[in-house]
C-alpha atoms as one frame of an Amber mdcrd trajectory, in Angstrom:
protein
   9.953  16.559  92.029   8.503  15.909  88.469   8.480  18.952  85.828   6.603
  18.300  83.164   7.052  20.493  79.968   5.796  23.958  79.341   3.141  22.243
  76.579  -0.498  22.328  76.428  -1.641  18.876  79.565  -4.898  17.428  79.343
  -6.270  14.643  81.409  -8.153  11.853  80.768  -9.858   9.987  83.613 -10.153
   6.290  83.230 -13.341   4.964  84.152 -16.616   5.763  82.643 -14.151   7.678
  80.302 -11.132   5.535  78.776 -13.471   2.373  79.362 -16.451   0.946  81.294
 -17.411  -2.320  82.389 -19.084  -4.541  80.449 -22.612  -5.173  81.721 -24.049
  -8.293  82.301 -25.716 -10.060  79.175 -24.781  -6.612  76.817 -23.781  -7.781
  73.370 -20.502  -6.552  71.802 -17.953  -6.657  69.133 -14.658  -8.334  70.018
 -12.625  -5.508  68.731 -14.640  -3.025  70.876 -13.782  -4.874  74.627 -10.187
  -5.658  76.472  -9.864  -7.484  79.178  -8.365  -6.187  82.712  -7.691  -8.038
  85.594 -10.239 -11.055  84.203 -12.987  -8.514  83.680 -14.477  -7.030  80.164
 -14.372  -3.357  79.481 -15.758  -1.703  76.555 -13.241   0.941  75.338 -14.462
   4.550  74.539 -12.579   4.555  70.869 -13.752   8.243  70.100 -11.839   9.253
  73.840  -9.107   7.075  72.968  -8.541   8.587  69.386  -8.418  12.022  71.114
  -5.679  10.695  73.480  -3.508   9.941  70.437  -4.620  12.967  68.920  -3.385
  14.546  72.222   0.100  13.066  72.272   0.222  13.894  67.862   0.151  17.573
  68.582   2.773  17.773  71.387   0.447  17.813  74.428   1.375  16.153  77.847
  -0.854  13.955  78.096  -2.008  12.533  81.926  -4.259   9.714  82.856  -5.908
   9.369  86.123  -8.389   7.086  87.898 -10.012   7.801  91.148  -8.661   3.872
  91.378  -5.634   4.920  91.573  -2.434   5.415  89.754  -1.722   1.515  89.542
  -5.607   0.690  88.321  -5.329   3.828  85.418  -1.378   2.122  84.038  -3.294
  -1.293  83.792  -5.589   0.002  81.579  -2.925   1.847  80.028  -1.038  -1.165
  79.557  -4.732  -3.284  78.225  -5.648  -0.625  76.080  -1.519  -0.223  74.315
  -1.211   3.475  74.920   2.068   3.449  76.763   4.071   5.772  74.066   1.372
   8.264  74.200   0.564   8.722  78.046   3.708  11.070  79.619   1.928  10.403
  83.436  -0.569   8.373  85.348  -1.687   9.392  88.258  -4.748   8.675  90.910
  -7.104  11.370  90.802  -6.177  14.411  92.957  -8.682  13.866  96.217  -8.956
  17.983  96.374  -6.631  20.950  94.952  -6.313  24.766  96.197  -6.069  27.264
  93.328  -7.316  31.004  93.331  -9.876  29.818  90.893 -12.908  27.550  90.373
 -12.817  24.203  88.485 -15.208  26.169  86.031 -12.312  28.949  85.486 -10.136
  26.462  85.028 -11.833  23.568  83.366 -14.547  24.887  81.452 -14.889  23.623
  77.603 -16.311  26.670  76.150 -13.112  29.079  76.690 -11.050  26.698  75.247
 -12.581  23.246  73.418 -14.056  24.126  69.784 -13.741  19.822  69.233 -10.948
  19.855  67.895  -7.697  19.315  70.539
């Protein structure tokens, strides 16, 4: 069994969030793309800087990918972000909690844009 610390957790999916492919004939900036498993992805730098931002204030800090937990630690791995990821993990299929995602996950009760 894994225990993580009693600190703040937030979760970062991969895809669509951490990065997204590169489309077909879309122009970019070299600085703004890494490559992963011979494919382009453009990296979301604003998600990215609140992952470090995460990890800077003490929070656990878990990456997931409906992938799977080897697909989200390559991009880990592309993107650098090793020291500030504490777990990767596929994306839980379903959970059972006494509460809705909304009571649990929802942005306005807790998120003021600043993490």
């Amino acid at each position: 069994m894994f225990i993580t610390p009693e600190k703040p957790h937030m979760y970062f999916d991969v895809d669509g969030t951490l990065v997204r492919p590169l489309l077909k004939g879309e122009n970019f900036l070299e600085e703004d793309v890494v490559l992963i498993g011979g494919r382009l992805f453009k990296m979301n730098k604003s998600v990215i800087d609140d992952l470090r931002v995460c990890k800077a204030r003490s929070h656990i800090v878990v990456v997931w990918s409906q992938g799977g937990s080897d697909w989200a630690a390559s991009v880990i791995k592309a993107l650098n972000l090793e020291k500030y990821v504490t777990v990767v993990m596929a994306k839980p299929s379903w959970y059972i909690d006494d509460r809705s995602p909304g009571e649990i996950l929802d942005p306005t009760r807790w998120y003021d844009g600043k993490f």
